[in-house]
C-alpha positions in Angstrom: 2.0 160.8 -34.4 0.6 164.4 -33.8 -0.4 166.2 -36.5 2.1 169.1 -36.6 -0.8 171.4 -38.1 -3.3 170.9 -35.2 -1.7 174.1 -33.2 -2.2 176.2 -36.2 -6.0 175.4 -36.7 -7.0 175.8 -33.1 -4.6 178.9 -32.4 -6.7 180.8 -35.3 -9.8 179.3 -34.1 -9.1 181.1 -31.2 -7.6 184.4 -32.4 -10.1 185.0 -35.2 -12.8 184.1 -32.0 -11.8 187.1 -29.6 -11.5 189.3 -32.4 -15.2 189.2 -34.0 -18.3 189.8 -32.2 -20.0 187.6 -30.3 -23.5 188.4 -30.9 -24.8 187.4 -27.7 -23.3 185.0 -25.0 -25.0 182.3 -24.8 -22.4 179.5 -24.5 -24.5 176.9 -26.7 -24.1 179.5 -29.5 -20.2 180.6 -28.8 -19.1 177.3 -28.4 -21.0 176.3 -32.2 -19.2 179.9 -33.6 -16.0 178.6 -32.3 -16.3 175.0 -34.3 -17.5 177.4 -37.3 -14.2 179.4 -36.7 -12.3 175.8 -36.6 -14.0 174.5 -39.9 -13.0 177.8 -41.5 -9.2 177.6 -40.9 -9.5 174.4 -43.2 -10.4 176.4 -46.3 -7.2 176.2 -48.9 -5.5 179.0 -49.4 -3.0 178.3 -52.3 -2.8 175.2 -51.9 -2.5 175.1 -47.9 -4.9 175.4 -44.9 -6.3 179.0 -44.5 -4.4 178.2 -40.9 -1.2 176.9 -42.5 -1.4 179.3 -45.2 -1.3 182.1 -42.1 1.3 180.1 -39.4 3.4 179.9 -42.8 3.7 183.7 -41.9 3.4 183.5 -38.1 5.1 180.6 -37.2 4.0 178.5 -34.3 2.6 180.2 -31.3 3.8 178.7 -28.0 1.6 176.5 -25.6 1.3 179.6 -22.6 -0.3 181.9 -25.5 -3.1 178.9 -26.5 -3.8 178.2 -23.0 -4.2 182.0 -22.7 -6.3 182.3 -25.9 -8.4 179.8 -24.6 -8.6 180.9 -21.1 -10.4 184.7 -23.0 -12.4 182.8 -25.1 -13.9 180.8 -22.1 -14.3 184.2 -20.4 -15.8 185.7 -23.6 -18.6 182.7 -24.0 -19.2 183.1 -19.9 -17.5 179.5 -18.8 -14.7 181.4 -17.1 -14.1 184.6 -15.0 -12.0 187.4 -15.5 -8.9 187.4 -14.4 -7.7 189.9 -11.7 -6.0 192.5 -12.4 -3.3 191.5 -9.8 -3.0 188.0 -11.6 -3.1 189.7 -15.1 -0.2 191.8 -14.0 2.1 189.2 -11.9 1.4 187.0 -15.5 2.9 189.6 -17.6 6.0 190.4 -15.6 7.0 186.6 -15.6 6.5 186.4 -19.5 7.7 189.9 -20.2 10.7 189.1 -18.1 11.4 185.3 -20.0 11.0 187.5 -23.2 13.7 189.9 -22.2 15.9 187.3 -21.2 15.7 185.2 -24.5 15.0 187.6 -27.5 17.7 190.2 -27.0 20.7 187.3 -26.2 19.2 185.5 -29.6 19.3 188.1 -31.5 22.9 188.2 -31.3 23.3 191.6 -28.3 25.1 188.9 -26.1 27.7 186.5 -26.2 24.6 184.5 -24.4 22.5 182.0 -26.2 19.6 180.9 -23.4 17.7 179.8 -26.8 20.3 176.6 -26.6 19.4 175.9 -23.0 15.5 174.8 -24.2 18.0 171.7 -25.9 18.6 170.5 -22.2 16.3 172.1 -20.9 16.7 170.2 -16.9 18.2 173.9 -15.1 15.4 175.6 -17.1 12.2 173.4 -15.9 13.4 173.7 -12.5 13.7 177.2 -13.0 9.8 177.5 -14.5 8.5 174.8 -11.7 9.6 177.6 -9.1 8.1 180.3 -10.9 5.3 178.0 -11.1 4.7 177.1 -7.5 5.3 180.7 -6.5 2.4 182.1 -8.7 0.4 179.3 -7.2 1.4 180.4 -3.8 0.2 183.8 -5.1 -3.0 182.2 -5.5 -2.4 182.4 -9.3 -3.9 179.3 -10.1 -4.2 180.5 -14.3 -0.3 181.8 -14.2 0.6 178.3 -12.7 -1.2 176.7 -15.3 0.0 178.3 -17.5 3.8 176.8 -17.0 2.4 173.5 -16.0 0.7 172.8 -19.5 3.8 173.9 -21.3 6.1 171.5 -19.7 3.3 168.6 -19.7 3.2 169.5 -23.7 6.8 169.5 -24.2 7.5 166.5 -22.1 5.2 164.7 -24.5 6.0 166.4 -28.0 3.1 167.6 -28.5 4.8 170.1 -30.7 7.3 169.5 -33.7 9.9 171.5 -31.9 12.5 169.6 -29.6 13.4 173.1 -28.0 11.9 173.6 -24.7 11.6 177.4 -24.8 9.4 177.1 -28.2 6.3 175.8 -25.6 7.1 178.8 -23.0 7.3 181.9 -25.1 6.6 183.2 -28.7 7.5 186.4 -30.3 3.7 187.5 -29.9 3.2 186.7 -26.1 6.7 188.5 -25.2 5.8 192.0 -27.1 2.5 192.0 -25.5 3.8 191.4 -22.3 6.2 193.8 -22.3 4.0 196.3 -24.0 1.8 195.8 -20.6 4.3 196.1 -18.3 5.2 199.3 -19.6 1.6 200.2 -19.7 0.8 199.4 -16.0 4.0 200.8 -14.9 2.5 204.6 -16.8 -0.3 204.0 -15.5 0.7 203.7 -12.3 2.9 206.4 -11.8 0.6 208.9 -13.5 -1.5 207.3 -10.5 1.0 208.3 -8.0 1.5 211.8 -9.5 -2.3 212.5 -9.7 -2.7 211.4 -6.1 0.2 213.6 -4.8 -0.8 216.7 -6.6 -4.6 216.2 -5.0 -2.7 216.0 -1.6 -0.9 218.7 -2.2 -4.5 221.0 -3.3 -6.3 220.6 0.0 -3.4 221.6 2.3 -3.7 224.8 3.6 
């Protein structure tokens, strides 16, 4: 059996990683910080893990988010490249728009409950397995990894919950996406605005 509490020692591993300095970047020395970081979240905390004591207020964080925490990290310690902004941006419209589709239904602002579909989950794999192989036609190979890993960890329990939708999405992952999508869609028409009004200076 899987321990239930070996998501919430890796997922602060992670976190607490790409939050402190890295004091250099050699990835000898990041990958030692990070076991540091992972021997750390054992400390008890009132009688509980400093990582249970913290997913106690966090709750689980789904598989996409880890596999995303650990994608930066890898980046941070130099294993990895950065994303492209493209990618970035096609990965945050898929998870912003799964977030919209879930949260607001759930939290009772439908007569909808998709939360019940990650029960029997068959219509919703299919569904992720095309979004899938489309951001892998995209040549989004980290986006289609992303969806791959969930459903390989769910088909396999490799988390306590039997709900499908827990390994796709987590409160944390759908407000930051969302928050970004907002962000590039500012950004983009201040973009257009700033390039119209500098067309419009140099006409005659």
């Amino acid at each position: 059996m899987i321990d239930m509490w070996w998501q919430a020692h890796l997922t602060f591993a992670l976190f607490v990683f790409l939050i402190t300095p890295g004091f250099g970047a050699n990835p000898g020395w990041q990958g030692l910080r990070l076991l540091v970081l992972l021997a750390i979240s054992f400390i008890p905390v009132d009688g509980l893990s400093l990582a249970a004591y913290v997913r106690s207020f966090t709750g689980d964080t789904a598989i996409t988010t880890l596999v995303l925490l650990g994608y930066l990290v890898a980046v941070r310690a130099g294993l990895a490249e950065p994303l492209r902004r493209q990618a970035t941006v096609q990965i945050m419209l898929v998870m912003a728009a799964l977030a919209v589709f879930l949260y607001p239904a759930t939290m009772g602002l439908s007569a909808l409950d998709p939360y019940r579909l990650g029960y029997q989950p068959r219509p919703l794999i299919v569904l992720i397995a095309v979004l899938a192989f489309a951001l892998l036609a995209l040549k989004n190979r980290l986006g289609a990894a992303l969806f791959a890993l969930a459903t390989l960890a769910f088909s396999v329990g490799l988390k306590p919950s039997p709900n499908y939708w827990d390994y796709l999405i987590d409160p944390f992952i759908g407000l930051y996406s969302c928050g970004a999508v907002i962000g590039y869609a500012i950004k983009g028409l201040w973009r257009r605005k700033t390039t119209t009004q500098d067309a419009l200076s140099i006409q005659p």
